[in-house]
N, C-alpha and C positions, 0 to 999 in steps of 0.2 A: 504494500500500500504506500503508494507518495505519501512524500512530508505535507501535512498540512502548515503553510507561513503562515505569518502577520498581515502579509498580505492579502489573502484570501478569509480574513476574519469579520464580519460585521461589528462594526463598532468597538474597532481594537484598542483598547486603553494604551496611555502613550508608553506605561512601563512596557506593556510587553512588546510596543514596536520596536519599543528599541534594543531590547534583548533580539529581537528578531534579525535585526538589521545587523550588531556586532555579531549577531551569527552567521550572516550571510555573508558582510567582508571576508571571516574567516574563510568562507568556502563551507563550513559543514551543516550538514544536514543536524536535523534536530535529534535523530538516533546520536549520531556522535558528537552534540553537544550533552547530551543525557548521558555518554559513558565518560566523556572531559571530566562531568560536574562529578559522577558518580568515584573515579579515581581520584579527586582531589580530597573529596567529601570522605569517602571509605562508606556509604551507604547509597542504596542502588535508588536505580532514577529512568526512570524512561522516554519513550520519546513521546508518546501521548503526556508526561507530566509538562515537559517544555512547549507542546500545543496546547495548554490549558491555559501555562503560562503566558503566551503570546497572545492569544488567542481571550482572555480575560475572564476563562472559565474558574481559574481560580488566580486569586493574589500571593505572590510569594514573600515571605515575610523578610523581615529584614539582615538577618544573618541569611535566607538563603540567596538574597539578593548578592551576599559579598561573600559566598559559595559561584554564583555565577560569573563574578567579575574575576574572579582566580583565573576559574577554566577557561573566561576568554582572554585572558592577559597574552598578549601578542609577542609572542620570540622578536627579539629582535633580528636577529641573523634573518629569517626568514623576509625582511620587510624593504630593505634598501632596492633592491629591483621591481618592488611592486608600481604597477601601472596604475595611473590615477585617473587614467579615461573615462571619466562616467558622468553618468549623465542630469545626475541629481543635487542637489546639496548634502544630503547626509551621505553617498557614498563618497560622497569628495572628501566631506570632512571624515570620515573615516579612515578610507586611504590615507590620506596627508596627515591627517591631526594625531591621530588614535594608533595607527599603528607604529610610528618611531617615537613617539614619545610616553604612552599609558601606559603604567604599571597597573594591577589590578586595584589599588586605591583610589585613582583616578576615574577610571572607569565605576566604582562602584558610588563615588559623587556624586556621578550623574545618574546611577540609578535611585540614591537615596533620595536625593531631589525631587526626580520624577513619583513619588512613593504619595499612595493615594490622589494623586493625578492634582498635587495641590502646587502645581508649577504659578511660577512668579509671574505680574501681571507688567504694564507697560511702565507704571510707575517702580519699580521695585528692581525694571532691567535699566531703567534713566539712571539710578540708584547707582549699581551695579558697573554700569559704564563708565560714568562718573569716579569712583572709587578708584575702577581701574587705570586711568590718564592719572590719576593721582599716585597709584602704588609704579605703575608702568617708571616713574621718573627715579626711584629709587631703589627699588628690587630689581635682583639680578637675572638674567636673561633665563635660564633654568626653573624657576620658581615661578616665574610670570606663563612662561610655555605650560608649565603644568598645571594651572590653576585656569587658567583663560580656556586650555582645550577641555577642562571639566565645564565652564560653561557653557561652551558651544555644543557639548554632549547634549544639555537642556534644549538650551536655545533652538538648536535645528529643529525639533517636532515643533515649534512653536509661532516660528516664523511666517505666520500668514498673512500678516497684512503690513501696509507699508513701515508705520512706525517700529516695528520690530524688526522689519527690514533694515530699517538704519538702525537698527541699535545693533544689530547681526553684523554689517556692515565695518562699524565702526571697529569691533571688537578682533572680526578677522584683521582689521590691517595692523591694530597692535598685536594680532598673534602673528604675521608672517615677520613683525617687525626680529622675534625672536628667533627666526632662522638668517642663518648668513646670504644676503645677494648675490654673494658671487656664488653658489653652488648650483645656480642654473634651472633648480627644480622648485622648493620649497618653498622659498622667500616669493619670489613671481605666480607661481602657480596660486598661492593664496592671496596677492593683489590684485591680479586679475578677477580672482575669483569674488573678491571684496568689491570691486568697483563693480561686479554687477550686482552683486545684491544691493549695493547702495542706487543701482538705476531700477531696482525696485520699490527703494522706497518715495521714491518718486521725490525727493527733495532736492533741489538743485544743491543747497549747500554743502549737504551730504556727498553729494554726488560728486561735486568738486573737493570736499577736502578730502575723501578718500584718495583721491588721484593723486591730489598734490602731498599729501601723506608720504605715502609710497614713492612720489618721485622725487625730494628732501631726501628721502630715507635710502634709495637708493644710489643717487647720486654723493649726499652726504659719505656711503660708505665705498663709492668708487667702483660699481659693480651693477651687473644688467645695465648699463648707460642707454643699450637702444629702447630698452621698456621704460627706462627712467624718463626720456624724453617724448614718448610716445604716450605715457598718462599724465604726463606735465602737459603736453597739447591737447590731451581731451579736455582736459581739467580747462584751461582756458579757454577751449572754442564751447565748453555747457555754459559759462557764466562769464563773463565782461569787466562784472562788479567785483572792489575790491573788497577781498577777502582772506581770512588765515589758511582757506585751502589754497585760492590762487598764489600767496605770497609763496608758501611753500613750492608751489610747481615752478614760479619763479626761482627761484631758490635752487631745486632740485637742477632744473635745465643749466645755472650756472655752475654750478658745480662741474657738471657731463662737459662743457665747454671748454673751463679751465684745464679738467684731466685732459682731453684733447689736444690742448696747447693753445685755443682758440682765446688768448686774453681778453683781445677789444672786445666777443660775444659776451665773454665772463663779466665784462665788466658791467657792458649795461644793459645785463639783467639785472644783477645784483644792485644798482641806481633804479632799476622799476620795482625791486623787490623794497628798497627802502620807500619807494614812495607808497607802496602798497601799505607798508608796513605802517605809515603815518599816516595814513585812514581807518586800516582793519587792525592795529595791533592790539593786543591783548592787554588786560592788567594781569590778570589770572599769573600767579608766578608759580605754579608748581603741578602743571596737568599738561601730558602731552600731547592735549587740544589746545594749545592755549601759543602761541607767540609773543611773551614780552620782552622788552627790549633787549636784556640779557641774552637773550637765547638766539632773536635774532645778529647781537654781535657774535654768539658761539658761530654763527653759519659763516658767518664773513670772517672772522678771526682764520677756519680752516680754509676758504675761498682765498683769502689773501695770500695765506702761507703756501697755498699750492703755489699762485701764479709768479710765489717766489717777492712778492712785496713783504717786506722786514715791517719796514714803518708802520704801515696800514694794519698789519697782523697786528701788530703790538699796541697798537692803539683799538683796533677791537679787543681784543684779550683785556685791555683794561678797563674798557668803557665794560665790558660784560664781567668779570670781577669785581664790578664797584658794584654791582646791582646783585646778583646771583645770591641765592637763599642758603645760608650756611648749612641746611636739611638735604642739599643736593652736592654731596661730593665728587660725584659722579663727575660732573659736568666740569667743576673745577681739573678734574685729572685728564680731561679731553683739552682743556687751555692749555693745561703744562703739555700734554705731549703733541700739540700744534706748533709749540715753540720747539721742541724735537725735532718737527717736519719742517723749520726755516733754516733749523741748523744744518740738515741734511741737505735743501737745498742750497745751501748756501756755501757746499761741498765739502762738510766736516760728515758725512756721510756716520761714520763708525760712531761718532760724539753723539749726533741727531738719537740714531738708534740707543744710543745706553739712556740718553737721556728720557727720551720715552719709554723705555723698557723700567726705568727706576719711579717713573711718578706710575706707570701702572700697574706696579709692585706693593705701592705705597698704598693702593687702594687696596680695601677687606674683597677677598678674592669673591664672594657671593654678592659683594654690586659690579661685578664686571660686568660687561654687556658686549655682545658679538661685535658692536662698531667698534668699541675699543681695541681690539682687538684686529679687526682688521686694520685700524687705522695706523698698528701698530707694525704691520706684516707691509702695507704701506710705505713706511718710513724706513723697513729694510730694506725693503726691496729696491727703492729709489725710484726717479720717476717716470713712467709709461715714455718711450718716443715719440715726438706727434706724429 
């Protein structure tokens, strides 16, 4: 007799879709999720128990709820060649979210969550969102990855109408922010995938700062450049008006420019990102929605030091140290190792690199963040040929 899915269920509760669906990334049938659960557990289980499960013939309780997140906790080794061609939101985020980074704790978050179908409303994910641009600025790239893809375990059955779209939206682009852009798959695959759920939620400004998110954030770390300039372009031909998502794509595209070698381009963008910025800047000092001044001198402090201006770097690095919130160390150990990246250019090469390798030492090794890191591999490396 086939499996009966989640799919084929009349009025399937969202717990058991989503048991259903981590069962289906996996590949296995409901018999051999029933003998998973059953060898982890040491008590037998069938596969009519996991059709009841799904299926909302019956509720499973909450220890077996984190009996089921064991059995589907994802090998790693098995998951680097996985294909993420699909066609949905939740196999996307499965694919990509769930299986390189959810240990069975993770995954059973978002089952506990989902437990009596009493999932969060639109006010409680605003909440949520918010919280995260706040913790995003100071927690480290690891802790943010695994906390963010527990939400999005929820979020995905939930996402039906626009506003949640953009809160879905928002969330994916701080979670690709926690993979590295230069690896070709993760980082992109989840902006892409962010900017259309943000043209679901039908709000332009959403829809633009997703973009320009992504292409700051991409170009900031010197990596995907052709995608960082191609959602810097969407991002200003959806909206005109200035704003903290258009500054950003500004922002982003100067960057792509300057690594190019293209100075006069670098330049004036980064003079239309300032004027952007003295329309749309932010007060907000500690959310990574937010551009205040400080933050936009962090963009220009590394913009300068790429194109190899001392002066100009130095003078942002200071105007953005005079402001920057002593709760954000982070950001201060990105100024120090931008003055790394002028001494490199400035062909103390061997110097540049210790000195960046020493302020990001200096940092507690769990606020590291991917950028920093790249920015570091940067400064060894020396600089791209135009």
């Amino acid at each position: 007799m086939p499996d009966q899915t989640a799919t084929g269920c009349t009025g399937r509760p969202l717990i058991g879709a989503t048991i259903a669906e981590l069962r289906e990334v996996m590949g296995w049938s409901q018999a051999r999720l029933a003998d998973e659960l059953a060898a982890v557990t040491g008590r037998p289980y069938t596969r009519q128990d996991i059709s009841r499960w799904e299926c909302g013939g019956r509720k499973p309780r909450a220890r077996t709820l984190r009996d089921i997140a064991a059995a589907l906790q994802v090998p790693m080794q098995m998951r680097e060649g996985l294909e993420v061609h699909r066609r949905t939101f939740v196999t996307d985020l499965a694919a990509t979210a769930i299986a390189p980074v959810v240990a069975s704790d993770l995954i059973r978050s978002g089952f506990e969550a989902a437990l009596d179908d009493d999932a969060p409303d639109i006010d409680q994910w605003r909440a949520t969102l918010a919280a995260y641009g706040t913790d995003y600025m100071t927690m480290g790239a690891a802790d943010i990855q695994r906390r963010l893809a527990g939400e999005l375990v929820l979020l995905q059955r939930q996402a039906d109408r626009p506003e949640l779209w953009g809160v879905a939206a928002k969330l994916m682009t701080l979670y690709a922010k926690t993979f590295p852009g230069s690896d070709g798959v993760k980082a992109v695959s989840w902006y892409r995938m962010a900017a259309k759920a943000a043209d679901r939620s039908q709000d332009a400004d959403i829809r633009v700062w997703v973009r320009g998110r992504a292409a700051i954030a991409l170009g900031y770390e010197g990596a995907a450049l052709p995608v960082a300039d191609q959602l810097a372009a969407e991002a200003m031909e959806i909206d005109d008006r200035p704003s903290l998502g258009r500054l950003n794509a500004l922002m982003g595209k100067a960057h792509s420019a300057a690594i190019r070698g293209d100075r006069r381009r670098a330049l004036a963008l980064a003079d239309e990102g300032r004027r952007v910025h003295d329309r749309a800047g932010s007060y907000e000092q500690a959310s990574d929605y937010a551009v205040p001044w400080w933050r936009q001198n962090v963009f220009l402090s590394l913009l300068l030091a790429r194109l190899g201006d001392e002066r100009g770097a130095a003078a942002a690095q200071e105007a953005a140290a005079a402001e920057l919130p002593a709760e954000l160390p982070r950001f201060a150990t990105h100024l120090e190792m931008h003055r790394g990246l002028m001494m490199a250019r400035a062909g103390d090469q061997t110097g540049g690199a210790r000195y960046a390798r020493t302020a990001l030492d200096a940092l507690p090794p769990e606020k590291h963040s991917l950028t920093l890191r790249m920015l570091l591999d940067e400064i060894q490396r020396g600089p791209v040929p135009a």
